[in-house]
C-alpha positions in Angstrom: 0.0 0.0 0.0 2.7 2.2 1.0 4.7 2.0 -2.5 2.0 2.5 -4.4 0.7 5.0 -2.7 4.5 7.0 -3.2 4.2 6.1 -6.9 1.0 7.9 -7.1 2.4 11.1 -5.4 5.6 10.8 -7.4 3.4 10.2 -10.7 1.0 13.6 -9.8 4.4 15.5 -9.0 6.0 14.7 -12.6 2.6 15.5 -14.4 2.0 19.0 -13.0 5.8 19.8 -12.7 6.7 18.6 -16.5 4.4 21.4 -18.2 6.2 24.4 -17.0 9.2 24.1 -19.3 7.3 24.3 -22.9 9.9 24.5 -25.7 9.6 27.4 -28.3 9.9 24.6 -30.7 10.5 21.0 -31.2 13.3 18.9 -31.6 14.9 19.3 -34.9 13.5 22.4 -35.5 14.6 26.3 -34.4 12.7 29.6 -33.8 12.4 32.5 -36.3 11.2 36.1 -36.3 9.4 37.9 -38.2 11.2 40.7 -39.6 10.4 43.8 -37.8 7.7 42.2 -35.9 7.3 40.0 -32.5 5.8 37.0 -34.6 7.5 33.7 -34.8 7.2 30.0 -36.3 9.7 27.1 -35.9 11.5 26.0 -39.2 13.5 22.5 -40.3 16.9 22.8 -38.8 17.7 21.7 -42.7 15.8 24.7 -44.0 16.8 29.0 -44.2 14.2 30.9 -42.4 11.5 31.9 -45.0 10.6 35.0 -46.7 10.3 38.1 -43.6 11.9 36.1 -41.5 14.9 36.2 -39.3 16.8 33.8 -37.2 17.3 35.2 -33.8 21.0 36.5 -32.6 23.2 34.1 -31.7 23.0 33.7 -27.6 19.3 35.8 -27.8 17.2 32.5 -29.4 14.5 31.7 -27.0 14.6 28.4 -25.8 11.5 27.9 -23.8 8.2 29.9 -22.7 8.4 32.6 -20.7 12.3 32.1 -20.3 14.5 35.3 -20.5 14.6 35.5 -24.5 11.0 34.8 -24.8 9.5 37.9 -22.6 12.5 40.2 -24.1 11.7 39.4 -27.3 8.0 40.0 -27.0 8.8 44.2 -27.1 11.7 43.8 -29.9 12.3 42.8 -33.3 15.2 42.4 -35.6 14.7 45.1 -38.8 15.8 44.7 -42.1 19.3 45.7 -41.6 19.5 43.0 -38.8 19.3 46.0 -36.1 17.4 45.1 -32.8 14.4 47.6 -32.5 11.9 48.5 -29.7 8.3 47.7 -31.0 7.0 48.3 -27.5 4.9 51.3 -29.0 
């Protein structure tokens, strides 16, 4: 009774503790921006980002929700000349 019962607690504890990591993307793939714009999709890792899109700067890619990149990049952009802008408003 008494192992099962710590399997059941362990079990609850994985399944409400696993959702608060979300990757941006999935495996094999990486984020993109929109150029000038706080819109993203995930691409191929064997594909260039599409048309008015932008990878992110090295070291500034957002890796999971909510994590540093994600939130920073929610007020910025990258332009067309690759600059990072505020688009806060």
């Amino acid at each position: 009774m008494r192992k099962s019962y710590l399997l059941t607690l362990t079990m609850t504890g994985l399944l409400v503790g696993g959702c608060g990591n979300d990757a941006i993307c999935g495996g094999g793939e990486y984020p993109v921006q929109s150029i000038n714009g706080t819109g993203r999709q995930c691409v191929s890792d064997q594909q260039d980002p599409p048309s008015g899109f932008a990878r992110y700067p090295a070291g500034k890619e957002p890796q999971h929700v909510d994590d540093k990149w994600d939130v920073y990049w929610r007020t910025h952009a990258v332009d067309q000349n690759g600059r990072i802008v505020d688009v806060s408003g």
